[in-house]
C-alpha positions as CSV (number, residue, x, y, z in Angstrom):
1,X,123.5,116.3,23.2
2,X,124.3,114.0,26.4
3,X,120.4,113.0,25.9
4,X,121.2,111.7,22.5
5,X,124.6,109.5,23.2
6,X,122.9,107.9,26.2
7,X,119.8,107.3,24.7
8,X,122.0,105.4,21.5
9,X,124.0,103.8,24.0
10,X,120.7,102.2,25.8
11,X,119.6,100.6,22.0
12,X,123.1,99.4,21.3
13,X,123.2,97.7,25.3
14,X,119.2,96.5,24.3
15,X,120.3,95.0,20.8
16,X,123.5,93.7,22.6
17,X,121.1,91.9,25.4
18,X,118.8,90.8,23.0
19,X,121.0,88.9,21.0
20,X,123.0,87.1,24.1
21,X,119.5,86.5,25.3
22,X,118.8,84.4,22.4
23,X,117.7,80.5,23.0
24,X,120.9,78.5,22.8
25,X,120.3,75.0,21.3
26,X,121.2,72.8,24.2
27,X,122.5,69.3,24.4
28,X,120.4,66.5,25.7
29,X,121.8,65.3,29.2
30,X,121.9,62.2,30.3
31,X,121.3,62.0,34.2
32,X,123.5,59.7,36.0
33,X,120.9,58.3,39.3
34,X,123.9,57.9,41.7
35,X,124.5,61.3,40.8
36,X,121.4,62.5,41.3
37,X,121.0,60.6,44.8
38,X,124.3,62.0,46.4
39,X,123.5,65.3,45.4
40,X,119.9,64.9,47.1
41,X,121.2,63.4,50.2
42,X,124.3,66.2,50.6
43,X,121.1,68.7,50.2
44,X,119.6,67.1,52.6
45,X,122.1,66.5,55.1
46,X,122.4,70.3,54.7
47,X,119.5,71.5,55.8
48,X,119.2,69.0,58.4
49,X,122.6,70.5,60.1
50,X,121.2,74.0,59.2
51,X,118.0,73.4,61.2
52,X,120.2,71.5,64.5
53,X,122.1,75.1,64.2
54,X,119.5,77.5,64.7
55,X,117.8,74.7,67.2
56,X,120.8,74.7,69.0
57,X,121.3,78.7,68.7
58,X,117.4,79.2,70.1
59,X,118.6,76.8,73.0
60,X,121.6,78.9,73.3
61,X,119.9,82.6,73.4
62,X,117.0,81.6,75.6
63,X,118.9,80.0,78.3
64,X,121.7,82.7,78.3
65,X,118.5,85.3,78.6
66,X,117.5,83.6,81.6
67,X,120.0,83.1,83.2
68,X,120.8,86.9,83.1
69,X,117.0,87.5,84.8
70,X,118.4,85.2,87.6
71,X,118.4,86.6,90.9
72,X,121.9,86.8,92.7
73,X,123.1,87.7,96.2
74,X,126.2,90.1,96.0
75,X,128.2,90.7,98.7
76,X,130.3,94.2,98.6
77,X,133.3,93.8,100.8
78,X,135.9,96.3,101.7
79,X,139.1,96.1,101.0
80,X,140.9,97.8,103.9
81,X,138.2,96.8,107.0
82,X,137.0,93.7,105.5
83,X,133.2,95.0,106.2
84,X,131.2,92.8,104.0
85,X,127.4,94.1,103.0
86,X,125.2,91.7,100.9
87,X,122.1,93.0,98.4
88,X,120.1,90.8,96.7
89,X,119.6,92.0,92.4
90,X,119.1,90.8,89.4
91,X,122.0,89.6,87.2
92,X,121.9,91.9,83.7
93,X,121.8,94.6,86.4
94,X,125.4,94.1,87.9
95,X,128.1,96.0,86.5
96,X,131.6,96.7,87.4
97,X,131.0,99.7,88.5
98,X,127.9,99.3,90.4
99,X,124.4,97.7,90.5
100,X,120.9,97.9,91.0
101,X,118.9,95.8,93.8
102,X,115.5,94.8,93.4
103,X,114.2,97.4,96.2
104,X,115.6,99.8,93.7
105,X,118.5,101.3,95.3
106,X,121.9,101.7,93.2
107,X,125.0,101.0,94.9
108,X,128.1,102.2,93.3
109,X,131.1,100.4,93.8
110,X,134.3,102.4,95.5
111,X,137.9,101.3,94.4
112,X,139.0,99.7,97.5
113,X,135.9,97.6,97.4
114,X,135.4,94.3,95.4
115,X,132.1,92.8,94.7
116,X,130.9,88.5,95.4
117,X,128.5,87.1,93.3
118,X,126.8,84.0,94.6
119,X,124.5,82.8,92.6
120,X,122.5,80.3,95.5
């Protein structure tokens, strides 16, 4: 029963698509040139900005990349004694919590301590 009302419902949306479908007859344009130009150099101009951006976003993600392979010197001092440690590691692996040096070794970071970053 369900079968039969969708299946007439399909033919009555196919008749109903058919007939908007139908070739309309169209009126003959005239083109205005000065038209036609400013529409051709705002496309243009377009895709001319679009292509700076991602240019500009490449230029952005590669030197943010490495800058984060930089090697830094931290320096780990102690709040209370003033005892200052340095390790040299690698920038993406300093967090706030701790890092990683490049012999491997993972310092963690107490709460009386604060951490340098010099980048020379």
């Amino acid at each position: 029963m369900i079968a039969k009302i969708l299946i007439t419902l399909g033919v009555i949306m196919a008749c109903m698509f058919m007939i908007s479908s139908r070739a309309k007859p169209q009126l003959r344009e005239i083109r205005n040139p000065a038209e036609e130009r400013r529409k051709k150099q705002l496309r243009n101009g377009a895709i001319a900005f679009m292509i700076l951006m991602v240019i500009a976003a490449g230029t952005m993600i590669y030197l943010e990349v490495d800058a984060r392979r930089a090697v830094v010197t931290v320096h780990v001092i102690n709040t209370q004694s003033g005892e200052k440690k340095s390790y040299r590691a690698m920038k993406n692996d300093i967090h706030s919590d701790g890092f990683t040096t490049l012999d491997g070794v993972q310092v963690f970071i107490a709460g009386i301590e604060r951490i340098e970053i010099d980048s020379r």
